[in-house]
Every structure is written in C-alpha cells, then in structure tokens.
C-alpha positions in Angstrom: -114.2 113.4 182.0 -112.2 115.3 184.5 -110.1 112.6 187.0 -107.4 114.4 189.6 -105.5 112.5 192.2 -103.7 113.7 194.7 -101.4 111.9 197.0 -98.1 110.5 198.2 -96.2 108.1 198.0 -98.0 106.1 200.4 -101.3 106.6 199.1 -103.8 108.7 197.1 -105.1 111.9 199.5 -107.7 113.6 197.4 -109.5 112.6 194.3 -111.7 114.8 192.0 -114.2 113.0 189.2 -116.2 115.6 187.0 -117.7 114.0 184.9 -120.9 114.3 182.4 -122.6 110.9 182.0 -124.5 109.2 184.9 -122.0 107.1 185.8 -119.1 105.8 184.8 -118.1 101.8 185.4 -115.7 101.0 188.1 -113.2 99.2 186.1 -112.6 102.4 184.0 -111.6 104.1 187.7 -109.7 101.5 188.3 -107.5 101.5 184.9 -107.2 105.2 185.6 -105.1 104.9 189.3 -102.4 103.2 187.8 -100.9 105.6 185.5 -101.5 108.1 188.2 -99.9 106.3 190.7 -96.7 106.1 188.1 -97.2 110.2 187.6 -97.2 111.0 190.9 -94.1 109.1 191.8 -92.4 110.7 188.9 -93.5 114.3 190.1 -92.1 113.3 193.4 -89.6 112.2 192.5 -88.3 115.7 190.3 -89.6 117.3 193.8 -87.2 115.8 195.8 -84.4 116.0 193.6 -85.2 119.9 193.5 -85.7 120.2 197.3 -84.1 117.9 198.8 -86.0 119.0 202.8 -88.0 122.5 203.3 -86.9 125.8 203.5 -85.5 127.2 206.9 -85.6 130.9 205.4 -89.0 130.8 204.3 -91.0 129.3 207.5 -91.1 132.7 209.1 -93.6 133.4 206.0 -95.6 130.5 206.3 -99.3 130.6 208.1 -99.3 129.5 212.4 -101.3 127.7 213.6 -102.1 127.1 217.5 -104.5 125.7 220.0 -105.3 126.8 222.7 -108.1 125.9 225.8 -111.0 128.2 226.8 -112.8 127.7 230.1 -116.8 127.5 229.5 -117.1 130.7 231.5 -114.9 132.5 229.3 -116.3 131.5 225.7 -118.8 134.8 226.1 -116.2 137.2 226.6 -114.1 135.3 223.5 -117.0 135.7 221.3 -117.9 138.9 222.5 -121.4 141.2 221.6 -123.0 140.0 218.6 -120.1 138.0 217.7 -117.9 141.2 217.3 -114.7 139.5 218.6 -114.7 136.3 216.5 -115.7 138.9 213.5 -112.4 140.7 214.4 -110.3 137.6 214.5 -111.5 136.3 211.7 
C-alpha cells in the first residue's frame, strides 16, 4: 500500500491511495491520518523555521498568471484558423 497526504495546517488538500487488494477497511484509513497529520505539522513546522515568508528576489521567476475578458465576437479571431493561435499560445 501506497498512502500520500498532502495538506496544511488547516486541513488535508490531496490524498493519494495505491493500493493492491480490493479494498481496504475504513478504519485502517482512518488510523493512517493521524500520524500524517503529526508529520505534516512537523515538516511545516522545519519550513517555517527555514523561510520564515517567500522570496522577494525570486517572484520575477515564478509562472503569471492573468485573466482576462473576450467579447463573443472576438473568440474567432483569438482562436484563429484551425486553432493556429491557441496552438501558438499554448
């Protein structure tokens, strides 16, 4: 059995089960959160004391992101012929 959790400190935000048998009982799930919730907390914790808020210097590296508002007559010349603009955006 493979278990991952994911989270914060507020709560658990992913969760990954591989596992081989058909099924496994809930109680076994349920045994399993706790010591992950302690992990996590620790991890945090070491986090935090490491960096203590993010990186200034490195934000001009990180990914943008934006939204922005097309008029329904417009979303044809976005796309473009067969797609060719989204293709070169993407």
């Amino acid at each position: 059995m493979d278990f991952k959790i994911a989270g914060t400190r507020k709560g658990i935000t992913a969760i990954q089960l591989d596992i081989k048998p058909a099924g496994i009982p809930l109680h076994i799930i349920c045994e399993a959160l706790e010591p992950a919730r302690v992990g996590r907390s620790q991890i945090i914790d070491f986090m935090e004391q490491t960096i203590c808020s993010p990186r200034d210097a490195q934000r001009e590296n990180m990914p943008q992101s934006g939204t922005m508002t097309i008029h329904q007559d417009s979303i044809g010349r976005l796309i473009g012929p067969q797609g060719s603009n989204v293709k070169g955006i993407q």
